[in-house]
C-alpha positions as CSV (number, residue, x, y, z in Angstrom):
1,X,-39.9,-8.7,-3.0
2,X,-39.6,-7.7,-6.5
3,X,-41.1,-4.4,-7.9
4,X,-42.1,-4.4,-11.3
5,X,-41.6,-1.0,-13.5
6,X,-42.8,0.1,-16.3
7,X,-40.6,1.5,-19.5
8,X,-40.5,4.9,-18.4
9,X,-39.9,4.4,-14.8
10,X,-37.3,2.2,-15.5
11,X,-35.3,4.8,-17.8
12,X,-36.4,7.6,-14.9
13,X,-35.0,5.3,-12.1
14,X,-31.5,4.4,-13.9
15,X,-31.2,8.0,-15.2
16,X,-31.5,9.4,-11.4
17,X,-29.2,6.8,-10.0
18,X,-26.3,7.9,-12.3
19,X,-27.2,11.7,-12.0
20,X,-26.3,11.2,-8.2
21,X,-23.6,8.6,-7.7
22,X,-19.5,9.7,-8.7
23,X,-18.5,8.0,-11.7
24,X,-17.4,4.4,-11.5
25,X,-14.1,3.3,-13.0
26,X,-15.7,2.5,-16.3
27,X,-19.1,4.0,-17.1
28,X,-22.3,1.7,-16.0
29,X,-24.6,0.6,-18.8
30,X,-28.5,1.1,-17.9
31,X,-30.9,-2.0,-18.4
32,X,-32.6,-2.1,-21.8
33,X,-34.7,-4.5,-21.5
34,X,-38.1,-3.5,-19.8
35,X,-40.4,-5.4,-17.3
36,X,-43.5,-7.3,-18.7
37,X,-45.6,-7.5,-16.1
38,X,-47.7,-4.4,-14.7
39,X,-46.4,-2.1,-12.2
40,X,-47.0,-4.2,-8.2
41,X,-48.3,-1.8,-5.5
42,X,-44.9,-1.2,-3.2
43,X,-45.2,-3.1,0.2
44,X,-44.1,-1.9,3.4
45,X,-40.1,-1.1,3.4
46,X,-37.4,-0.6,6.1
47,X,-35.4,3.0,5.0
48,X,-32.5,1.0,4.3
49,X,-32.6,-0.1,0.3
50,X,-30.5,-2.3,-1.5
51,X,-30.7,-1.4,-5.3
52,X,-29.6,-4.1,-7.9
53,X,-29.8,-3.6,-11.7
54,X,-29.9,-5.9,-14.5
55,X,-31.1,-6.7,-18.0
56,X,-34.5,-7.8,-16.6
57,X,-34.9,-4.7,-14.6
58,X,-34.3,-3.4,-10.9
59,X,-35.0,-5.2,-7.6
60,X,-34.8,-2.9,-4.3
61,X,-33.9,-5.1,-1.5
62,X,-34.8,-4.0,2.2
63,X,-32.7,-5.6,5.0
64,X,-35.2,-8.4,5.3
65,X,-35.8,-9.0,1.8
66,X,-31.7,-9.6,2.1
67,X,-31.7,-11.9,4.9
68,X,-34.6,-13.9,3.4
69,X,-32.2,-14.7,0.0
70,X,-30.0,-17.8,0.6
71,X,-27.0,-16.9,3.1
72,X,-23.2,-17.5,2.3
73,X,-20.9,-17.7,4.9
74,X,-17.8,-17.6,5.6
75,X,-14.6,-15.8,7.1
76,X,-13.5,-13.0,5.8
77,X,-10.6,-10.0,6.1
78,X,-8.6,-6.8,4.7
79,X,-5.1,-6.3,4.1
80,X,-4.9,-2.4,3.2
81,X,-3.4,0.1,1.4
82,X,-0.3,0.7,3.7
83,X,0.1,-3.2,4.5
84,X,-2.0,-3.9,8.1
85,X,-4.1,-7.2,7.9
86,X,-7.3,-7.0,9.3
87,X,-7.4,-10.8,10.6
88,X,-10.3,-12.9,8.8
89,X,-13.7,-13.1,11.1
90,X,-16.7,-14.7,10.4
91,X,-18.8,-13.1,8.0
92,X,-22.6,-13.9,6.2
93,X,-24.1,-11.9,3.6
94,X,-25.6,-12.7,-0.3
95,X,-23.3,-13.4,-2.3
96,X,-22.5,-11.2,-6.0
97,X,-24.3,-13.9,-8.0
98,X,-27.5,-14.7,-6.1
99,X,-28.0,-10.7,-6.5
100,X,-27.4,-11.2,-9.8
101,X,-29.9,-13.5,-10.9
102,X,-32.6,-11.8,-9.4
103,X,-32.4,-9.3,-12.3
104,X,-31.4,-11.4,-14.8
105,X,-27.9,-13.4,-14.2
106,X,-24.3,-12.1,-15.2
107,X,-22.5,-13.5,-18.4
108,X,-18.9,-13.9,-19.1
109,X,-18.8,-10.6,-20.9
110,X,-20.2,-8.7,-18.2
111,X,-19.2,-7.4,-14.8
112,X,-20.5,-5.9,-11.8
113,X,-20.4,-2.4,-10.2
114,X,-20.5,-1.9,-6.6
115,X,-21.7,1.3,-5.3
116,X,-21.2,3.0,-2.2
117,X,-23.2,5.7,-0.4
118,X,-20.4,8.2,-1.0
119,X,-20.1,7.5,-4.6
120,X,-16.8,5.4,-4.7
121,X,-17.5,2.3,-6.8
122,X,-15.6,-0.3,-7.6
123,X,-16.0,-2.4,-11.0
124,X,-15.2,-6.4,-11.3
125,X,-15.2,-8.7,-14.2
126,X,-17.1,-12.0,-14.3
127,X,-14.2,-13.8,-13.1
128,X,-13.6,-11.5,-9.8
129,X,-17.2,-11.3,-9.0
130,X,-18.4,-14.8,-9.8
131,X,-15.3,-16.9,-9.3
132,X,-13.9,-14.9,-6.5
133,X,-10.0,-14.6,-8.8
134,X,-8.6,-12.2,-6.8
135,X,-5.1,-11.7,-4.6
136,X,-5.3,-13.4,-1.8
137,X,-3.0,-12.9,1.4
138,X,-1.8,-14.9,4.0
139,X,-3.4,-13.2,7.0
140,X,-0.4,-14.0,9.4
141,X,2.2,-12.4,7.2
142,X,0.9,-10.5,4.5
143,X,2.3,-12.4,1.6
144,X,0.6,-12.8,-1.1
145,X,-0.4,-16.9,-0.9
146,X,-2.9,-19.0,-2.2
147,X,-5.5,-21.5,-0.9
148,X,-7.1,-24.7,-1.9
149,X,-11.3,-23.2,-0.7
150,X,-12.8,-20.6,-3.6
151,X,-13.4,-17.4,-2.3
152,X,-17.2,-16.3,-2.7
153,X,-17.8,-12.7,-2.9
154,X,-20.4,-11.3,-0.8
155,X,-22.8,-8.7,-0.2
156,X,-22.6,-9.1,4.1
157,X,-24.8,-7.6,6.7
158,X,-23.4,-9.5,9.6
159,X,-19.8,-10.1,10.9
160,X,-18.5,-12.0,14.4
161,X,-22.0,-12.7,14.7
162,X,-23.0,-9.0,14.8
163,X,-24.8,-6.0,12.3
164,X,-21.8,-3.9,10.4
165,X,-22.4,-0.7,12.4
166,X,-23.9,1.9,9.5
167,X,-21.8,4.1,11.2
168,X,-18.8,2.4,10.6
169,X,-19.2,0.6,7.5
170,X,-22.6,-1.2,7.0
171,X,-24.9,-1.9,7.3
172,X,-23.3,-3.8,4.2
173,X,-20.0,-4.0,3.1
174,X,-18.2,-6.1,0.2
175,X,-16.4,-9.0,1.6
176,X,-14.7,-12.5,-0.1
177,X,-15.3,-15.3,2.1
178,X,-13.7,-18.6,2.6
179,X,-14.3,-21.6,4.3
180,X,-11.4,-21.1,6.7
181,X,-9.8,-18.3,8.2
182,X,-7.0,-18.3,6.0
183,X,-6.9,-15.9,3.4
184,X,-7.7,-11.9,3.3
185,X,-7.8,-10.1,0.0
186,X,-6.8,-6.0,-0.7
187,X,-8.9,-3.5,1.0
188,X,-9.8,-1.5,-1.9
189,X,-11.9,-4.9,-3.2
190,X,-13.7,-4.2,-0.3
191,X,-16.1,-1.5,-0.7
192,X,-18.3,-0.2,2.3
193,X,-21.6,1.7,2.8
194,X,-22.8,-0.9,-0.4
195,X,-25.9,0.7,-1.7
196,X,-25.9,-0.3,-5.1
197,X,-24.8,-3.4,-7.5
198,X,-25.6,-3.1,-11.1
199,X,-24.7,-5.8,-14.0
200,X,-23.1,-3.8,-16.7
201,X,-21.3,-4.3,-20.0
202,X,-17.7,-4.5,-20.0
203,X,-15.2,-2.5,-22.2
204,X,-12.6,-4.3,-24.1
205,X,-10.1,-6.1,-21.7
206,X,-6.4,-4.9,-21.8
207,X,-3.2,-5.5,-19.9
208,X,-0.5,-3.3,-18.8
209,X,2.8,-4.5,-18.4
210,X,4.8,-3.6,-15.8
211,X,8.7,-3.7,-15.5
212,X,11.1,-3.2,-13.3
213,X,13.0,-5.4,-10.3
214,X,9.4,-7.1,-10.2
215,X,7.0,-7.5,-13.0
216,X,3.3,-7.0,-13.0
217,X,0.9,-7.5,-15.8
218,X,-2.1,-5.1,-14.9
219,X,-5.2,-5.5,-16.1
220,X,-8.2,-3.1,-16.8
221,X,-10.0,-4.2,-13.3
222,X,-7.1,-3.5,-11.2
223,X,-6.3,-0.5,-13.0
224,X,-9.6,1.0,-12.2
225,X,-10.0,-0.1,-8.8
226,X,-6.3,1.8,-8.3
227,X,-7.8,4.8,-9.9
228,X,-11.1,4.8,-8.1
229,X,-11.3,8.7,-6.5
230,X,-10.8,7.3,-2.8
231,X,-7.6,4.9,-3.8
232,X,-5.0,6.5,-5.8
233,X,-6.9,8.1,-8.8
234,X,-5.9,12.2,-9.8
235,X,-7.7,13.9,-12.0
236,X,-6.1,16.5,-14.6
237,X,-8.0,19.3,-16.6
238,X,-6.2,20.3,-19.7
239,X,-5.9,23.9,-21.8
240,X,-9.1,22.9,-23.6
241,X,-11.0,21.8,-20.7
242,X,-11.0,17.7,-20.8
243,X,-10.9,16.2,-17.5
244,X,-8.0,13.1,-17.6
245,X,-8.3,10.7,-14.7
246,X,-5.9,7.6,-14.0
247,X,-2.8,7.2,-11.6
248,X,-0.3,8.8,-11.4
249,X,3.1,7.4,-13.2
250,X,4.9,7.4,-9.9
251,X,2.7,5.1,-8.0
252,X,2.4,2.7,-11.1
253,X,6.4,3.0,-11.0
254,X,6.5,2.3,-6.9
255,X,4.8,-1.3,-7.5
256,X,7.5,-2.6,-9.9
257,X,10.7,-0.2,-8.4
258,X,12.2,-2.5,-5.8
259,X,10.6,-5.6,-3.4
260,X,7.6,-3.5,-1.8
261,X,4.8,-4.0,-4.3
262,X,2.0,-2.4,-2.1
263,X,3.0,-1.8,1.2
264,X,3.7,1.8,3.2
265,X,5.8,3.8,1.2
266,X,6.4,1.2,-2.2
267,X,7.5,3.9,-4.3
268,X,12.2,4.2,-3.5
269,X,12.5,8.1,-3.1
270,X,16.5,6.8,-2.4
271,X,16.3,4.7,-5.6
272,X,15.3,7.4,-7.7
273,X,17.4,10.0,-6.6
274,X,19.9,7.2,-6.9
275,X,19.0,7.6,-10.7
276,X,16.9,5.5,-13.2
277,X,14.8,6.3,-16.3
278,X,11.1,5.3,-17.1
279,X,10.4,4.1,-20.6
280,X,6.4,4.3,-21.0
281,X,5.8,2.2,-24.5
282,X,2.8,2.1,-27.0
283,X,1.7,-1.0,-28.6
284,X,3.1,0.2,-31.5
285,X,6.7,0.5,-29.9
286,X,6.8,4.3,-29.9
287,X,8.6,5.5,-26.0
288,X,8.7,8.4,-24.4
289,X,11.3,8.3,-21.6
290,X,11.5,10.6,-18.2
291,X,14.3,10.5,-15.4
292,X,13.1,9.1,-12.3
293,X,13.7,12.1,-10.1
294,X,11.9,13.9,-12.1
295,X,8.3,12.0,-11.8
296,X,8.8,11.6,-7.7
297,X,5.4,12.3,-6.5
298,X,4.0,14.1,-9.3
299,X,0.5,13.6,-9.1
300,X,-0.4,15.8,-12.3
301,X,1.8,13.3,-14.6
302,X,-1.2,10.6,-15.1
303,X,-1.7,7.5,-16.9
304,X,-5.5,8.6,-17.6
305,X,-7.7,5.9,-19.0
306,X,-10.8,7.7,-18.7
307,X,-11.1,11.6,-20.1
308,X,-14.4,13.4,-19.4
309,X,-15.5,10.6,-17.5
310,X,-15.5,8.4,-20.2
311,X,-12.8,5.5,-21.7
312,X,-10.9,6.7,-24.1
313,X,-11.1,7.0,-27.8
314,X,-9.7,4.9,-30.4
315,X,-6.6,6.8,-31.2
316,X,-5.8,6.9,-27.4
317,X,-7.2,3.7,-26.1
318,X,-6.8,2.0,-23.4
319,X,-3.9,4.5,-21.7
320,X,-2.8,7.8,-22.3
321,X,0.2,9.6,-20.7
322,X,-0.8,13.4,-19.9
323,X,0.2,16.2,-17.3
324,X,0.9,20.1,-17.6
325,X,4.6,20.1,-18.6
326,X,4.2,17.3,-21.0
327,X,5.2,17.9,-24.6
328,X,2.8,16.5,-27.3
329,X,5.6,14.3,-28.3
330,X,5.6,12.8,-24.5
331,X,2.0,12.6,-24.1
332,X,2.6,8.9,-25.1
333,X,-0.7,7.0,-26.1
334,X,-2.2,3.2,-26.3
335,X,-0.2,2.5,-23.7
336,X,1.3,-1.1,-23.3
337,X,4.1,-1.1,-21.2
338,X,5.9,0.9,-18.4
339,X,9.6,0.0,-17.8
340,X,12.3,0.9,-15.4
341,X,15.6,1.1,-17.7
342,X,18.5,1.0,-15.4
343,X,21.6,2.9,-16.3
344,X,23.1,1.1,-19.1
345,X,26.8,1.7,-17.7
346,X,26.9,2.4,-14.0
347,X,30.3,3.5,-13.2
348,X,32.2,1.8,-10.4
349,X,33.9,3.6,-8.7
350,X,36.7,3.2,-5.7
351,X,35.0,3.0,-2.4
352,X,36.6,5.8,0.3
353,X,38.9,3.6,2.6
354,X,37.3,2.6,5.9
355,X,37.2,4.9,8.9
356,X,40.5,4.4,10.8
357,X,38.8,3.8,13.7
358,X,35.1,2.6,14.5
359,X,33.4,1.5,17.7
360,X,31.2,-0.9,15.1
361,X,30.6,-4.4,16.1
362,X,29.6,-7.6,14.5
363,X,27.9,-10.5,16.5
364,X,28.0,-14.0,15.0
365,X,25.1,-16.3,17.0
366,X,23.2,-19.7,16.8
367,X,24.1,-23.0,15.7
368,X,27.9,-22.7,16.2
369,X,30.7,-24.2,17.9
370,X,31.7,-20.4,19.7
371,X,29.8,-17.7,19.3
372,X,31.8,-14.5,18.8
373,X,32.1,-10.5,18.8
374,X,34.3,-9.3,16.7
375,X,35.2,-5.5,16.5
376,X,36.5,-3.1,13.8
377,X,39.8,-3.6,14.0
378,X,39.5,-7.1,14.9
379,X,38.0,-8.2,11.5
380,X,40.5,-5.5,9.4
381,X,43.3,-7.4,11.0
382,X,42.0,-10.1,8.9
383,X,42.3,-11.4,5.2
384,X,40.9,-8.5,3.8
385,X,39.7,-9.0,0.4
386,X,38.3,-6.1,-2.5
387,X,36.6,-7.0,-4.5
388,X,33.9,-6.2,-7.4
389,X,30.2,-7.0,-6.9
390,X,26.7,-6.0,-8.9
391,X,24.2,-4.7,-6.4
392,X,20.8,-5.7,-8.0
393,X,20.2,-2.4,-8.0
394,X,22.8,0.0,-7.9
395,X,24.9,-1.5,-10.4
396,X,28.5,-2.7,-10.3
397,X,30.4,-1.7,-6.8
398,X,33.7,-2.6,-5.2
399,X,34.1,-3.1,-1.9
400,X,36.7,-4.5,1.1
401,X,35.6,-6.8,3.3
402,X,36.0,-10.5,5.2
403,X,34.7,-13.6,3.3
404,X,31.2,-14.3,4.8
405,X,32.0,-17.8,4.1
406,X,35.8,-17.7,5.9
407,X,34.2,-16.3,8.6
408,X,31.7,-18.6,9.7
409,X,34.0,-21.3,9.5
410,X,36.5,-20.4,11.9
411,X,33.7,-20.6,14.4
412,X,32.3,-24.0,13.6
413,X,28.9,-24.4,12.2
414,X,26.5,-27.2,13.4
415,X,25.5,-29.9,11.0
416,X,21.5,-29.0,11.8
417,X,22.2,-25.4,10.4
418,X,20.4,-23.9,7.4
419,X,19.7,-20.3,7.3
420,X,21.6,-17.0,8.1
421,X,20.0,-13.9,9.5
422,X,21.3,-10.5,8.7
423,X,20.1,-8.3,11.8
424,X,20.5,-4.6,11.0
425,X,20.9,-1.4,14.2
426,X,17.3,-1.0,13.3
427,X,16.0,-4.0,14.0
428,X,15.6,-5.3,10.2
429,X,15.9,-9.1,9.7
430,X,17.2,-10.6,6.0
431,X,17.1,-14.7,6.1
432,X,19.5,-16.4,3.3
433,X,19.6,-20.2,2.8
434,X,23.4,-22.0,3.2
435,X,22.6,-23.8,1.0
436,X,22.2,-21.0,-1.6
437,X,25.2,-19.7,0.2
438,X,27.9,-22.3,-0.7
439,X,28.4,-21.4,-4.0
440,X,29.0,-17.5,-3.3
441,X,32.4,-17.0,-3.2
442,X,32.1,-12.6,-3.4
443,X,29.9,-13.1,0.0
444,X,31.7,-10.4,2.5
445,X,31.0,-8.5,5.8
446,X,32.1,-5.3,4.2
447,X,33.8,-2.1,6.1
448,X,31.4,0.9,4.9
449,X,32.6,4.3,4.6
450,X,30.4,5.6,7.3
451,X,32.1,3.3,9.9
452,X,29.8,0.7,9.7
453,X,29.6,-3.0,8.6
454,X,27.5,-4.0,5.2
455,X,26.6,-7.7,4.0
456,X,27.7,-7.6,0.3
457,X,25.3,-10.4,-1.6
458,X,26.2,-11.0,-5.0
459,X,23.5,-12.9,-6.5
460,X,21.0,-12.6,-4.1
461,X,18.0,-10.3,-3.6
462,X,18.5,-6.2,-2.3
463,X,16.5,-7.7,0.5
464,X,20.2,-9.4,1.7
465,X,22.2,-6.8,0.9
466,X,22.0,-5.3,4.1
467,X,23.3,-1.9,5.7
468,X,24.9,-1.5,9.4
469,X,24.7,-5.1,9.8
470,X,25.3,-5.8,13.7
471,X,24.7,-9.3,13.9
472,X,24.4,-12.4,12.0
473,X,22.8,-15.4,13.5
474,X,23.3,-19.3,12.3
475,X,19.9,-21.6,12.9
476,X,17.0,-22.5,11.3
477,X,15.1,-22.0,8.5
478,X,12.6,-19.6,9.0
479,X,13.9,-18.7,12.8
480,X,14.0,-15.3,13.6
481,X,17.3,-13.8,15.4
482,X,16.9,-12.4,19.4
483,X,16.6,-8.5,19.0
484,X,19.9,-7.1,19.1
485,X,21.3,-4.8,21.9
486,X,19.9,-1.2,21.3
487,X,22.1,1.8,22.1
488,X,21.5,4.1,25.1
489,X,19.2,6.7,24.2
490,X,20.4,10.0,23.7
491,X,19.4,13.0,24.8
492,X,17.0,15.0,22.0
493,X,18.9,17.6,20.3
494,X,17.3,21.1,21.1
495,X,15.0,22.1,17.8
496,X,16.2,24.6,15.4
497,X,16.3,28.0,16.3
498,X,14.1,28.7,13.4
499,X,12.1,26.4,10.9
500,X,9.1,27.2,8.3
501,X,7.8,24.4,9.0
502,X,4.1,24.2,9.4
503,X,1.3,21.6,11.2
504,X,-2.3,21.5,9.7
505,X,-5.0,19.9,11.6
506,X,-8.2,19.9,9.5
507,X,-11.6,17.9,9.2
508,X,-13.9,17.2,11.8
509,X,-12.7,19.7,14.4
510,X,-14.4,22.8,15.7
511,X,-11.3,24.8,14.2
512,X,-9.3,23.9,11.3
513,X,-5.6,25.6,12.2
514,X,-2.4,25.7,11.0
515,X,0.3,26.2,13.3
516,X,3.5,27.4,13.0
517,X,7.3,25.6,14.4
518,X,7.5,28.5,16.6
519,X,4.1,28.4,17.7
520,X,3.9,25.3,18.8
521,X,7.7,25.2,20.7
522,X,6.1,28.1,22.4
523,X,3.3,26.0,23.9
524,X,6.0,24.3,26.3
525,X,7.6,20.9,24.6
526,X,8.3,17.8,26.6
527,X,10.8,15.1,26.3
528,X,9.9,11.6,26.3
529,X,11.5,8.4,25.9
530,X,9.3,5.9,23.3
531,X,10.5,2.7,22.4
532,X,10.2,2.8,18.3
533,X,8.7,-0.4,16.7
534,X,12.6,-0.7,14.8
535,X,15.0,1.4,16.4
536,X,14.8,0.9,20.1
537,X,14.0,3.3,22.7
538,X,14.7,7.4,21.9
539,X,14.4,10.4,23.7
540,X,11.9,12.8,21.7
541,X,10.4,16.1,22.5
542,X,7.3,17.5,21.2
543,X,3.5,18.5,22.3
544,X,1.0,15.3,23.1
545,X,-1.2,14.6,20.3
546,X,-3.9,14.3,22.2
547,X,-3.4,17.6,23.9
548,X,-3.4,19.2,20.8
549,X,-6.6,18.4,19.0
550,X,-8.2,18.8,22.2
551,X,-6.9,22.5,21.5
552,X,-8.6,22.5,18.2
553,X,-12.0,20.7,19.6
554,X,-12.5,17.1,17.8
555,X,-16.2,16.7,16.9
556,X,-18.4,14.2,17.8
557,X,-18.7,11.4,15.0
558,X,-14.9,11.4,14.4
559,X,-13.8,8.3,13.9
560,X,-9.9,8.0,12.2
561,X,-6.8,10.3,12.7
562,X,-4.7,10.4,9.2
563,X,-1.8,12.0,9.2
564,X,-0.5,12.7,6.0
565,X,3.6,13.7,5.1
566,X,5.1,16.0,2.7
567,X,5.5,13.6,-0.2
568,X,1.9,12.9,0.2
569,X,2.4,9.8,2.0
570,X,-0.6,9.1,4.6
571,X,-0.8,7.0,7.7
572,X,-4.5,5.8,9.2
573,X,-5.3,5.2,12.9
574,X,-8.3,5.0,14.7
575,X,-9.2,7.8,17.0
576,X,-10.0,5.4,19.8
577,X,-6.3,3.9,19.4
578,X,-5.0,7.5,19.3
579,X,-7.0,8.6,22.0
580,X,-5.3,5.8,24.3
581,X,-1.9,6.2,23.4
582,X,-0.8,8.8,26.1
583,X,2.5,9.5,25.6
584,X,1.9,9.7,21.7
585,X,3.2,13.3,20.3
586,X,4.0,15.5,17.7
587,X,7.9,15.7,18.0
588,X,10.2,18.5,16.9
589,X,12.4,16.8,14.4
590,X,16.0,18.3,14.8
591,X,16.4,18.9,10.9
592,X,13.1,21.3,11.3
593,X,10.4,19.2,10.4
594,X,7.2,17.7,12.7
595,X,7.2,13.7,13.5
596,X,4.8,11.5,14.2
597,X,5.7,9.7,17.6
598,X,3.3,6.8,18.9
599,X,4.2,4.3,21.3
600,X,2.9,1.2,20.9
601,X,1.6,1.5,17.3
602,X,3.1,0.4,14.1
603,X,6.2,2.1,12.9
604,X,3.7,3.2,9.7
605,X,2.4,5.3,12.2
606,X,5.0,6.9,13.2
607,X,5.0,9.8,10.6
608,X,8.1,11.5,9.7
609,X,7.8,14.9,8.0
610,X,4.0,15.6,9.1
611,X,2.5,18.4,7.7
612,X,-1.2,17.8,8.0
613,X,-3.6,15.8,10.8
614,X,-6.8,15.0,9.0
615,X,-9.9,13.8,11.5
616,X,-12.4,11.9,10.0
């Protein structure tokens, strides 16, 4: 199984490999130490090779020498980038540090580099690759949780029993396994296609902090997986022709922003138009600070940690702020800290007076002596109350509104309740304790301008402070509220007469096109009624997807469907799923823009602002 080289091959071999591969996170350091023993005749391979590189040299692995190596197994799973768990299956494979050993063992100032076919590559430190330290999430909700069994990461050519389809994302992919089926880790961890592990020297470790309504110390390995060309790294060429590569301010921003660390859409556009300003700090305390509407979806204004492919110098080490309408003075450097400063006096103003009349309504259900509707005028007809309140966010507010606390106990609350849910029109659920309740004496179902109801939460998380409330139900901790009512649909408003609007479908198609609004209301909409994953059933019209890229001619091999927004937001689904969604369309948006409209998918699929369909 193991091929001896000489000197020169050795140097020949590592020198080819990192000719042809894109460049890892940080850059891979090449074996110095040289076989001893003569060069072995080669014995009879598979085409399939498995390269692994270490101080004592390089071992190619065919599938059989793999499956010959002692097995790990366990069950293993994805949660990725726009927050769908792939549930854990069982998985078998070698794991990280039996390849390791074969070419010389990994030390605790050393990592490992996995490399794809396609040349993304993903770096991890001794303690990720060896001890399997990684974020782990529960598979039924997504949380972040963790477990009591290590996770081992593997190098696995079976899962559920089966080969990984090459064509898919074998025949070996990265996985961490677990003795139970409890536990998935980020998909970006998870690299496919493997081809390549290599035991390399590790740059000096640093953290980034960052600050904002959650914190998040960063450190190098995340950083680099985030900025890995097929995650979120950008690349930016300056006047005298350095390449900077990192991520993007915004994104950084996104995780730290509000509640939504890493899900669809984690970066607030309506927070930072709101207004907030970004302080990015060097270790020596020096700031350079930008208004948050200003770096919304920037991709040119990077935190680079590599230039020219390579981690930076000294002087700028380990993070350097740079873009094209930077001044020098803003180009901040040794970057330590990235903060969201929120406005230091928000002014509160008067709330406009509630609507005179509303058709709004407020159901209170669950563990009560009567259950109740109350209307508009029925709950202004009581003691009304104004008071002043600081949203988590937004800063000091006054509003009008019914004690929450008043309210519930005019209808007799059950001595086994604990919990209230806020149900929103949309279908959005917010669970608060009683108990955390009792002492909240600013608690009010608020009258909102609009002519809606609001829960105002002083003290409590954004998450409670929610919008267009329609129901509150009394039970159980961790008992989700019955689906409220949803409204009658209405019929679609006709599309603009005119729009600039634009549709892209590109990729694997016999022709890439770009279609006009105009075009494609001329190909004969249709109107629909979906049921949306939040809202309920609508009444949509558009052109059927499926009609469409039959149009354009998908080729054979096509495997995903991404459609991908104006703000450079991107949603993922399988062709197959697409394929059997028949009443899934583009939709003429009545403010001029295309929508995404799938029945029976995830509301992340349902794409508003589409410009671009990408088959893969």
């Amino acid at each position: 199984m193991k091929r001896a080289l000489s000197l020169l091959s050795l140097v020949l071999v590592v020198a080819l490999l990192a000719g042809c591969q894109a460049a890892p996170p940080t850059p891979t350091v090449a074996p110095t130490v040289a076989p001893t023993a003569p060069p072995a005749p080669a014995k009879p391979h598979d085409t399939f090779g498995l390269e692994v590189i270490g101080p004592e040299g390089i071992e190619v692995l065919s599938m059989e020498d793999l499956k010959a190596l002692p097995a790990t197994e366990g069950y293993a799973g994805i949660k990725n980038s726009v927050g769908q768990v792939f549930p854990p299956l069982p998985c078998k494979g070698v794991s990280l540090e039996e390849l390791c050993n074969l070419v010389g063992g990994i030390g605790p100032d050393q990592g490992v580099n996995v490399v794809a076919k396609d040349g993304y590559a993903m770096t991890l430190s001794y303690d990720q690759a060896i001890k399997g330290d990684l974020v782990l999430y529960d598979p039924g909700t997504g949380d972040e949780t963790t477990i009591d069994q290590a996770v081992t990461l593997i190098v696995a050519y079976e899962q559920d029993g089966k080969p990984i389809p090459e064509d898919e994302e074998g025949p070996l992919r990265l996985m961490g396994v677990s003795p139970k089926n409890n536990q998935v880790i980020d998909g970006h961890w998870s690299v496919k296609w493997v081809r390549q592990v290599v035991v390399k020297s590790m740059t000096e470790e640093w953290v980034l902090q960052l600050t904002g309504e959650l914190s998040e110390e960063m450190d190098r390995a995340t950083f680099e997986s985030g900025a890995a060309p097929l995650c979120h790294g950008h690349s930016w060429t300056d006047a005298d022709g350095h390449k900077w590569t990192g991520i993007p301010l915004w994104l950084l921003v996104g995780r730290v922003d509000d509640d939504v660390k890493h899900e669809t859409r984690a970066f607030n556009d309506d927070l930072a138009e709101a207004g907030y300003t970004v302080e990015v700090i060097a270790a020596d305390g020096f700031s350079a600070s930008f208004e948050s509407e200003t770096i919304m979806f920037d991709d040119e204004l990077i935190v680079a940690h590599l230039m020219d492919d390579q981690p930076l110098e000294n002087e700028y080490f380990p993070l350097r702020l740079v873009g094209p309408n930077l001044s020098k003075r803003e180009m901040v450097s040794q970057i330590a800290e990235i903060a969201i400063q929120a406005p230091s006096e928000p002014a509160a103003a008067e709330p406009a007076p509630p609507a005179v009349e509303s058709d709004a309504t407020l159901l209170i259900s669950g563990l009560l002596e009567t259950e109740a509707t109350f209307t508009w005028a029925d709950l202004q007809a009581m003691d009304v109350k104004t008071m002043e309140s600081e949203h988590p966010k937004q800063g000091m507010q006054t509003n009008t509104g019914v004690c929450l606390k008043t309210l519930l106990a005019g209808l007799g609350m059950k001595d086994e309740a604990q919990a209230l849910v806020f149900v929103a029109s949309d279908g959005y659920q917010a669970e608060v304790s009683l108990a955390e309740l009792q002492p909240c004496v600013g608690c009010l179902v608020a009258f909102d301008e609009d002519g809606t109801f609001k829960m105002v939460m002083p003290g409590f998380s954004s998450k409670a402070w929610v919008s267009d409330v329609v129901q509150i139900h009394v039970g159980l901790a961790g008992e989700q509220a019955a689906p409220a009512p949803t409204k009658p649909a209405a019929e679609a408003a006709p599309p603009p007469a005119e729009s600039d609007a634009t549709l892209q479908i590109s990729g694997l198609v016999d022709a890439e096109t770009t279609f006009g609004w105009a075009e494609l209301w001329a190909m004969g909409a249709e109107t629909i009624e979906a049921e949306h994953p939040k809202k309920g059933v609508q009444t949509y019209q558009g052109l059927r997807l499926n009609g469409l890229l039959e149009q354009v001619g998908v080729q054979d091999g096509a495997q995903t469907v991404v459609f991908v927004a104006s703000d450079g937001y991107q949603a993922e689904v399988a062709l197959a799923d697409l394929q059997a969604c028949a009443d899934g369309i583009i939709a003429f948006d009545e403010s001029g823009r295309f929508a995404v409209v799938l029945p029976g998918l995830p509301s992340s699929a349902w794409v508003k602002d589409v410009v671009q369909i990408d088959v893969q």
